[in-house]
Structures are given as C-alpha cells and as structure tokens.
FISENU-420173 format. One line per 8 residues: their letters; for each residue x, z, y of N, C-alpha, C, O. Coordinates in pm, whole numbers. Each point is the difference from the previous one (the first is absolute). Layout:
<sites>
A = X:Z:Y:X:Z:Y:X:Z:Y:X:Z:Y | ...
</sites>
This chain:
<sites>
XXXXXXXX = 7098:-3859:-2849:29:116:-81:8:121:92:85:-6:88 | -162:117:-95:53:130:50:101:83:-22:65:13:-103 | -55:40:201:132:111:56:16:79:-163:-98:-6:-74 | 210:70:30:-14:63:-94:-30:148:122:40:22:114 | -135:61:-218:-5:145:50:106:76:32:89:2:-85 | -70:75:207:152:101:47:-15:108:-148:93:43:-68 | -263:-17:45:-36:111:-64:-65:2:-52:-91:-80:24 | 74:197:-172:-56:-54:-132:-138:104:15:5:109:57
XXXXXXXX = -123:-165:-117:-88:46:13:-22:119:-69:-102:68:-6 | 250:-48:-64:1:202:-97:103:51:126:57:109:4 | -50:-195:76:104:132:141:-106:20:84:-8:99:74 | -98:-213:-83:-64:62:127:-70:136:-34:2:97:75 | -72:-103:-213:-68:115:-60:114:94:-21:-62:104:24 | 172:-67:-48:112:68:33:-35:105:159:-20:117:32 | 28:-214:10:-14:43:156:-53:72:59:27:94:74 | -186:-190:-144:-169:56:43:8:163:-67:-44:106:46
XXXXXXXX = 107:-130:-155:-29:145:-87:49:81:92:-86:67:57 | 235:-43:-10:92:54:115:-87:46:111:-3:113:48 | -99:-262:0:-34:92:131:-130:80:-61:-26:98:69 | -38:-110:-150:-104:61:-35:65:161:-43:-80:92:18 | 205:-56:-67:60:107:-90:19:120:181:-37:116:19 | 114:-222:86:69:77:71:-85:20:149:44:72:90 | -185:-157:-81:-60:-22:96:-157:7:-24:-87:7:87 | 69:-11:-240:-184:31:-11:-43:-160:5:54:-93:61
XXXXXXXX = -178:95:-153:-58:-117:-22:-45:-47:123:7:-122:-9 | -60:159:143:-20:-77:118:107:-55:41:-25:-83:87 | 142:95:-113:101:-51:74:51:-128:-53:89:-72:46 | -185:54:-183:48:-138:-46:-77:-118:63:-121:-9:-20 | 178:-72:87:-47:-109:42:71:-109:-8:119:22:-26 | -157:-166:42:78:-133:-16:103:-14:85:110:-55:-9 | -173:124:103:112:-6:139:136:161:16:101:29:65 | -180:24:-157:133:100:-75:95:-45:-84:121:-1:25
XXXXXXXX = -180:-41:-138:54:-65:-92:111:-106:27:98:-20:-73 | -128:-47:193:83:-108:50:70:34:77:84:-81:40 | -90:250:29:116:8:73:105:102:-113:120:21:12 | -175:8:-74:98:36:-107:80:-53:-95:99:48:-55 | -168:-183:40:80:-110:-71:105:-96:44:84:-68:-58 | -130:93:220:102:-48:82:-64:-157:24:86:-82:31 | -235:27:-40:-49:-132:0:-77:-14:76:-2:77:96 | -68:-153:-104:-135:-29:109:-156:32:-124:-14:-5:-122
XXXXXXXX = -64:32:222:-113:2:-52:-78:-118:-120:-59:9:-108 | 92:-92:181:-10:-147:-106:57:24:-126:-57:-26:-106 | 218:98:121:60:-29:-128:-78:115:-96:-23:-26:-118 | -16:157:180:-95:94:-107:-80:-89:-40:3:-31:-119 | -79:-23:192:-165:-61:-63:32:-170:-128:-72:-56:-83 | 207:33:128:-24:-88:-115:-14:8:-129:-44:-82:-81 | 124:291:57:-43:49:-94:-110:72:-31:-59:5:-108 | 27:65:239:-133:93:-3:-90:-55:73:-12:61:106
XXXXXXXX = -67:-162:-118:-120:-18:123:-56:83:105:-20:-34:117 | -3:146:-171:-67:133:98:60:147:-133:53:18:-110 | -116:56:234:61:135:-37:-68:56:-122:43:84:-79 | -161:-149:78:-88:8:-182:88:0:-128:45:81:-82 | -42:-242:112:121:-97:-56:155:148:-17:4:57:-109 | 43:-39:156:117:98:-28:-14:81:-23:72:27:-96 | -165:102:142:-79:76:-92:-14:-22:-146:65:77:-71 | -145:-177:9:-23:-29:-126:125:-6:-46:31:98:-68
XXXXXXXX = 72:-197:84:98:-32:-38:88:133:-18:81:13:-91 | -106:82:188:55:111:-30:-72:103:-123:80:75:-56 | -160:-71:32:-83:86:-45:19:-85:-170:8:74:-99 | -3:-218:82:31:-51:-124:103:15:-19:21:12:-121 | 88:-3:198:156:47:-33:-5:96:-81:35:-10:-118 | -95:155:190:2:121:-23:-52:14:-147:45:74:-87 | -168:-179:79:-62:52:-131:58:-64:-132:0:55:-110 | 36:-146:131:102:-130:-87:113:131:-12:8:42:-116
XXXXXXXX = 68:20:203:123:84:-77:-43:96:-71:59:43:-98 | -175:4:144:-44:110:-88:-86:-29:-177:3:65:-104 | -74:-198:145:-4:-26:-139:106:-36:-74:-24:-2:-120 | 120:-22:147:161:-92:-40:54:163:-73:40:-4:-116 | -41:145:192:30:84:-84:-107:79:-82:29:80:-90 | -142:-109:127:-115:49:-85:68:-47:-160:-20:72:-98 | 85:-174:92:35:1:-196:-105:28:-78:9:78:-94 | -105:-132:121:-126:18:-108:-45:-123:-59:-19:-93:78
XXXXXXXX = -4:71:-219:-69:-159:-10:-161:41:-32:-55:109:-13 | 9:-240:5:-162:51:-35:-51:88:-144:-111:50:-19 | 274:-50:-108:-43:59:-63:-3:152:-31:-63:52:-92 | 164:29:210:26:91:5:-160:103:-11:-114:20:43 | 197:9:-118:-153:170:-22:-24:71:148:83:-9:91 | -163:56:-85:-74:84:137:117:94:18:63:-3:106 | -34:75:-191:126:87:53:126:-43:-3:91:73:39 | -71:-186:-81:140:-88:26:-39:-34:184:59:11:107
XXXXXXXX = -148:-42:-138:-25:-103:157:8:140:110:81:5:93 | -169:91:-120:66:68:139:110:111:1:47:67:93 | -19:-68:-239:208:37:26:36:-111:61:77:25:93 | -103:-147:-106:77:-84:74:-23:-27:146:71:-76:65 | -194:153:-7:-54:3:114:89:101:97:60:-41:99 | -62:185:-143:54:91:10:154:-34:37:60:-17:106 | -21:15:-246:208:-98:34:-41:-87:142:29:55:106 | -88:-170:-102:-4:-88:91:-20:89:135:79:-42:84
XXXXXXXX = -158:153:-33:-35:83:96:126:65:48:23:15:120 | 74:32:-231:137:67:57:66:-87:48:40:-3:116 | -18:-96:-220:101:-123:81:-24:-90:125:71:-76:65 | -199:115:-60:-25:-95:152:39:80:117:38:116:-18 | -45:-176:157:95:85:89:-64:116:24:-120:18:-19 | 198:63:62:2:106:89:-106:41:48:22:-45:112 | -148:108:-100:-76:53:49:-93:-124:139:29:-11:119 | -121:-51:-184:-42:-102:114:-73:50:120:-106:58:-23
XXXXXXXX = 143:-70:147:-47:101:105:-78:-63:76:-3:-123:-3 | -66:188:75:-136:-29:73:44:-102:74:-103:-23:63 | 182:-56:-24:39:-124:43:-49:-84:-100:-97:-68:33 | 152:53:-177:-8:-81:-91:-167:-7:-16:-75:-97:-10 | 48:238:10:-152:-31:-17:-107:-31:83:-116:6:-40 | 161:-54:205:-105:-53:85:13:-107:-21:-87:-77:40 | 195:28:-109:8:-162:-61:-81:-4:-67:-82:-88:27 | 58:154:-120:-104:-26:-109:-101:-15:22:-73:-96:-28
XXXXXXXX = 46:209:96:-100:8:63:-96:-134:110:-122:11:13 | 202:-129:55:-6:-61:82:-35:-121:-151:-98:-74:-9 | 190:85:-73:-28:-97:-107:-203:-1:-40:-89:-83:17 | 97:230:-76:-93:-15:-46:-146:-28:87:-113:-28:-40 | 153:42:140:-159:-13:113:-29:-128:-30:-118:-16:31 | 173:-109:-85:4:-92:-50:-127:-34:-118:87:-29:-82 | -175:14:29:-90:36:-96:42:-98:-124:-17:25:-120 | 77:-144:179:134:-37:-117:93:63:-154:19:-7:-121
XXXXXXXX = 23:86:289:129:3:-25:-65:180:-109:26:57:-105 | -113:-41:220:-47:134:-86:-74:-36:-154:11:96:-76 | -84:-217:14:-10:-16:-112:121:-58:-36:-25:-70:-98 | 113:65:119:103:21:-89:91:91:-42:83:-22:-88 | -99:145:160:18:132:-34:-72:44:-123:49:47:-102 | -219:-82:142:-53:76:-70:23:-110:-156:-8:48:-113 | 28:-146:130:46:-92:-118:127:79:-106:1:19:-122 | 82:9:209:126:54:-20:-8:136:-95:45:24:-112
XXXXXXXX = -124:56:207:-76:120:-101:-60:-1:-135:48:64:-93 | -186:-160:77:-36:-64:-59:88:-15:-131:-21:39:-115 | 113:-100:165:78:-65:-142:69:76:-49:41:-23:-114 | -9:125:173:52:146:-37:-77:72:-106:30:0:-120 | -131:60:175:-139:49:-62:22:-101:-122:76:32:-92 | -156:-175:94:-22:-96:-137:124:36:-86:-25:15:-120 | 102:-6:144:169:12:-71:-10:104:-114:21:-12:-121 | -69:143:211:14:146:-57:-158:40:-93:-3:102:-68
XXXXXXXX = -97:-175:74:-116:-66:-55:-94:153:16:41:45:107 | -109:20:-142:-78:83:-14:-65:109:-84:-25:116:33 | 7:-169:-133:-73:72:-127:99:109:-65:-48:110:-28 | 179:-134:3:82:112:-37:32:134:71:-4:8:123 | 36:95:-200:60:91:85:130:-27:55:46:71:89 | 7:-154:-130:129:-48:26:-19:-50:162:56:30:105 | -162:-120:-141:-17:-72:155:-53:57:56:28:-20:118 | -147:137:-140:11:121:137:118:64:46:15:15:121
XXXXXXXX = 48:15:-181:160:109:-36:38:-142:132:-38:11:117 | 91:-94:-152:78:-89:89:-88:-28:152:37:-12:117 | -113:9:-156:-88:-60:124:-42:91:138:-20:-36:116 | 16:200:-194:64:134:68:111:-19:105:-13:-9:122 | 134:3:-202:113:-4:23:32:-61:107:67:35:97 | -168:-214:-147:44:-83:135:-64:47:114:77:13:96 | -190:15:-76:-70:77:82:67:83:73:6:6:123 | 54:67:-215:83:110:98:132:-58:90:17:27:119
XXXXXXXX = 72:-110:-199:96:-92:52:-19:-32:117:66:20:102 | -228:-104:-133:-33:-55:160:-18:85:103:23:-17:120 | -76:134:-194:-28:95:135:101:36:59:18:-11:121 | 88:76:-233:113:36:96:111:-120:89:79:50:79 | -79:-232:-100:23:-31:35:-38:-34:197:74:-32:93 | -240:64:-105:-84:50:81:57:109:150:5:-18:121 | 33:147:-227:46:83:77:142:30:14:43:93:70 | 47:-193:-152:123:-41:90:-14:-79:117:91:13:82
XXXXXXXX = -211:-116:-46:-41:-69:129:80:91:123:107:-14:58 | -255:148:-47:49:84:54:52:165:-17:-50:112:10 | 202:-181:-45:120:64:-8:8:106:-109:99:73:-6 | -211:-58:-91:33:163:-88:219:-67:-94:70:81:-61 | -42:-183:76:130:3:-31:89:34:91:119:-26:-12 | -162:77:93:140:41:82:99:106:-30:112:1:50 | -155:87:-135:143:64:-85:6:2:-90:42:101:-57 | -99:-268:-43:65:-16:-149:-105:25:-76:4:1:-123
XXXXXXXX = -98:19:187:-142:95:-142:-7:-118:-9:40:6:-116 | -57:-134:135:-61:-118:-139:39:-8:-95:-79:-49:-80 | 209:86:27:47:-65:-116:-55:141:-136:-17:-14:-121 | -1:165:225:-50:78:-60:-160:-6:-72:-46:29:-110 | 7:-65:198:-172:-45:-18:24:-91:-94:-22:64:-102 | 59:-195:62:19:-51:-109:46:18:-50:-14:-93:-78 | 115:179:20:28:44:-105:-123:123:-67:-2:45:-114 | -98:-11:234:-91:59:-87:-93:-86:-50:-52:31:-108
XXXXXXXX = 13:-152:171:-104:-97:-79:97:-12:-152:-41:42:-109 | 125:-85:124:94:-18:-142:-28:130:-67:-48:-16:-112 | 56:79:130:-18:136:-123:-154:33:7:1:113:-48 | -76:-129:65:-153:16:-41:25:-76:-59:26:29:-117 | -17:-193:165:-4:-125:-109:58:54:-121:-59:-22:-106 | 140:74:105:113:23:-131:-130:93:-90:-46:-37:-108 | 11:147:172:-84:91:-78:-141:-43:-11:-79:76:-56 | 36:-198:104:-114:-47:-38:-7:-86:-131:-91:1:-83
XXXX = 240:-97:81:0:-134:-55:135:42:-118:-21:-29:-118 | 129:84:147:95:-4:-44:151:-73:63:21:-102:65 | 72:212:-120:86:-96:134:51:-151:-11:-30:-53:-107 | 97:-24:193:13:-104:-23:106:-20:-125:27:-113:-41
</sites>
C-alpha cells in the first residue's frame, strides 16, 4: 500500500497559482512547485507528470470556476446567456495580469489544448445561435466582453475602468434588446 500524500493535489494548484500570481508564468516549475510545497520533486509529479500536465490542470481549474459562475443552462435565451456572461466577468477575480496570461499563453502553444479553446468558443457562439437580432445583439456584446477581457491582460484595469466598460456593454444591450 502507498504512503498517504503530505499534500492534496487542490494545494499544489493553490500554490502553482501563488507562484505564477507573485513570480510570472516562467517561474512555475516542478521543481518550484516542490519547493513551495515543502516536498520533493517526485511528490509534484505523482500529481503532475510534467509542467504540461499542471498547466492544463491549471487552466481546467480556472475554466471549471468560471463556468460554475457562468449560471447559464442550455436553455437560456442569447441574452440571458451573456447577462450571465457579463455577471460571471465581474465576479471572477480581479483583473488577470500579464503573468496569468503567459500561462495561457504557454497552454495554448499546445494545438490540443488550443482546440479546446477554440471548442470552448464554439459552444458559446452554438449557444447564442445566429439568425436573430437577438443573437447578433448578444454575440456583439460577447465580442466586446472578450475584447475587453483582452485588454485587462495588459493592464487597461488598473484604476477600476473594467467594471465601467461593462456596464456600458450592459446598456447598449439594454437599448438594443430591452433591459433585463
């Protein structure tokens, strides 16, 4: 029978997130990770094989919480779904900074990992469907979302204008569609 683990494989991603937040996505490594956890290299890899491997695992964390507050089901109308996109955009953290995003970045060089982005999108788009004005009106919106999520990357949130900028996608939406 094996050792029980010192450490749980949501502390190590705990961690990884930590050094990635306070040190930039190069600084995450197995042999970081393990001196931050206080273990040996072995004990990272029984959870993470390689730094791919924790990457992903990080990057499905990230997207698993964010669909978890997305609150949308498949039957939600095009403008239910990206009010609920929008809500989900405030409540997620704090402005993700060019650290967070050389992670991503390192994810997606992956051609994987990158059709599953574009999967991810995809099912977005299929969701909000096409032919209506409704689903242009929404599909705008998300567009813009993304963009400005884009240019919070690098830094336009640094004195609070995000939450302003969406609140202007919300009021076009409102005067395109009607309010919620």
């Amino acid at each position: 029978m094996g050792r029980k683990p010192t450490i749980t494989r949501g502390q190590l991603l705990d961690l990884a997130e930590e050094i990635v937040r306070t040190e930039g996505a190069k600084a995450l490594t197995i042999d970081a990770l393990a001196r931050a956890a206080g273990i040996s290299k072995g004990g990272v890899q029984y959870s993470f094989v390689s730094k791919d491997d924790l990457v992903r695992a990080l990057i499905e964390r990230w997207t698993s919480q964010f669909d978890a507050m997305l609150d949308a089901d498949e039957t939600s109308s095009a403008t239910d779904l990206i009010r609920s996109y929008i809500r989900a955009m405030r409540a997620s953290q704090q402005a993700p900074n060019a650290k967070m995003a050389g992670l991503m970045i390192t994810y997606l060089q992956d051609p994987a990992n990158m059709q599953e982005t574009r999967d991810w999108y995809q099912g977005i788009f299929d969701r909000i469907g096409m032919a209506s004005a409704e689903a242009q009106a929404a599909r705008v919106a998300f567009l813009a979302v993304e963009g400005l999520f884009l240019l919070r990357i690098v830094g336009i949130d640094e004195d609070g204008a995000w939450t302003g900028f969406l609140d202007d996608i919300e009021m076009v939406l409102d005067r395109l569609l009607g309010p919620a």
